[in-house]
C-alpha positions as CSV (number, residue, x, y, z in Angstrom):
1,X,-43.0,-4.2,28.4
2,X,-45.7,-5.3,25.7
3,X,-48.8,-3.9,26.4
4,X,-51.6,-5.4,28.7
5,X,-54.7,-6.6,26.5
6,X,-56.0,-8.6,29.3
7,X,-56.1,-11.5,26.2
8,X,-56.7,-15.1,27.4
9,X,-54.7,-17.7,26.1
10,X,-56.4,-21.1,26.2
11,X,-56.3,-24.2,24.1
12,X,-57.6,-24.0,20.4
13,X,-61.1,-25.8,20.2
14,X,-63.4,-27.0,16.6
15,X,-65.4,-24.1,17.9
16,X,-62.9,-21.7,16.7
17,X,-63.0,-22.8,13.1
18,X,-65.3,-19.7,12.1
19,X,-64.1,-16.8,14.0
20,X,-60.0,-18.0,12.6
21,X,-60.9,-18.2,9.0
22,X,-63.0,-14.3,9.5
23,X,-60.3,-12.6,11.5
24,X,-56.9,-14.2,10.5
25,X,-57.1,-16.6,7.5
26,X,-60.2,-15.3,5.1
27,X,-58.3,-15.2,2.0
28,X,-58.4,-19.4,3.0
29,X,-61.5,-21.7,2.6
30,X,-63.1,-22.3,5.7
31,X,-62.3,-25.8,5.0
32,X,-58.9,-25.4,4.5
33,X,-58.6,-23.5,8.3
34,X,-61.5,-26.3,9.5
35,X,-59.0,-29.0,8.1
36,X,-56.3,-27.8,10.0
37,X,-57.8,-27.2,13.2
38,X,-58.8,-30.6,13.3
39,X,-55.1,-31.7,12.6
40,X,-54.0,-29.9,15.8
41,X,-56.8,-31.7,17.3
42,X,-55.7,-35.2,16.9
43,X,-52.2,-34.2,17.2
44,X,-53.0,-33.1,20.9
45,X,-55.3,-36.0,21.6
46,X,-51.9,-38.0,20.4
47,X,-49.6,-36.3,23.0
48,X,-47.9,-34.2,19.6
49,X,-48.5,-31.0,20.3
50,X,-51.3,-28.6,20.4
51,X,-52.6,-25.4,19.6
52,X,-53.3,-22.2,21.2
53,X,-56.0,-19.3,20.4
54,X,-55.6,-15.3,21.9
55,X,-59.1,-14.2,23.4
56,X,-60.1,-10.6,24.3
57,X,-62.5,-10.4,26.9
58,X,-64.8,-8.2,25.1
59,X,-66.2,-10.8,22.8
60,X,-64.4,-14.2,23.5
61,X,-63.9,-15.0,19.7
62,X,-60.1,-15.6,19.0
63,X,-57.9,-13.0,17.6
64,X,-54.6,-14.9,17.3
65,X,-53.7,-18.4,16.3
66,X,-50.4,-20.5,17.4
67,X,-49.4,-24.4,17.0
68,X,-46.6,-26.2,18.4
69,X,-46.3,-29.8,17.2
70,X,-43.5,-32.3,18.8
71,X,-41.7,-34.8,16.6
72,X,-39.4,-37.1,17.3
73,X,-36.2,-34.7,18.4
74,X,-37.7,-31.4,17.8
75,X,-40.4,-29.3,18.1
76,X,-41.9,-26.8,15.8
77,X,-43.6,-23.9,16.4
78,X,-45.5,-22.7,13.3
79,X,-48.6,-20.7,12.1
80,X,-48.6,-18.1,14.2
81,X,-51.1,-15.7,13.1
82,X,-52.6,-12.5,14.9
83,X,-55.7,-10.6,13.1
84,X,-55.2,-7.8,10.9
85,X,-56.6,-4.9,13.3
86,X,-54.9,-6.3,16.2
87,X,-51.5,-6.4,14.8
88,X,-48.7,-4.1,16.1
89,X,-49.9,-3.9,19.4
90,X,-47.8,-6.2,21.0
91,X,-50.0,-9.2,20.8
């Protein structure tokens, strides 16, 4: 059984932009991470998918990243990313 972080799962927002590109992407430009962020935006407004952020309830920043984006036939789950000190533990 993966260990219980009490981490909140909830729906990516613009908001998030900062707190992603410090904690998992800062070898990125924030506008490269701000760029795609708003990519999972429209796709969700467009019914293509959608992404998802991992919140501790310590500080409410995101410490993981996921995106799920539907095509046609398929669906693709991709850049999943969890932040350097939280990773092997089950995130």
């Amino acid at each position: 059984m993966p260990p219980n972080h009490n981490l909140t799962i909830r729906a990516v927002r613009s908001v998030d932009c900062y707190a992603l590109h410090q904690r998992c992407w800062p070898q990125r430009p924030l506008t490269d991470v701000q760029q795609q962020i708003q990519r999972v935006l429209d796709n969700t407004r467009q019914g293509r998918g959608g992404g998802v952020v991992a919140v501790p309830p310590d500080d409410q920043q995101p410490i993981a990243y996921g995106q799920l984006t539907l095509w046609r036939h398929l669906s693709e789950i991709s850049d999943l990313i969890v932040a350097e000190t939280w990773r092997r533990q089950g995130v």
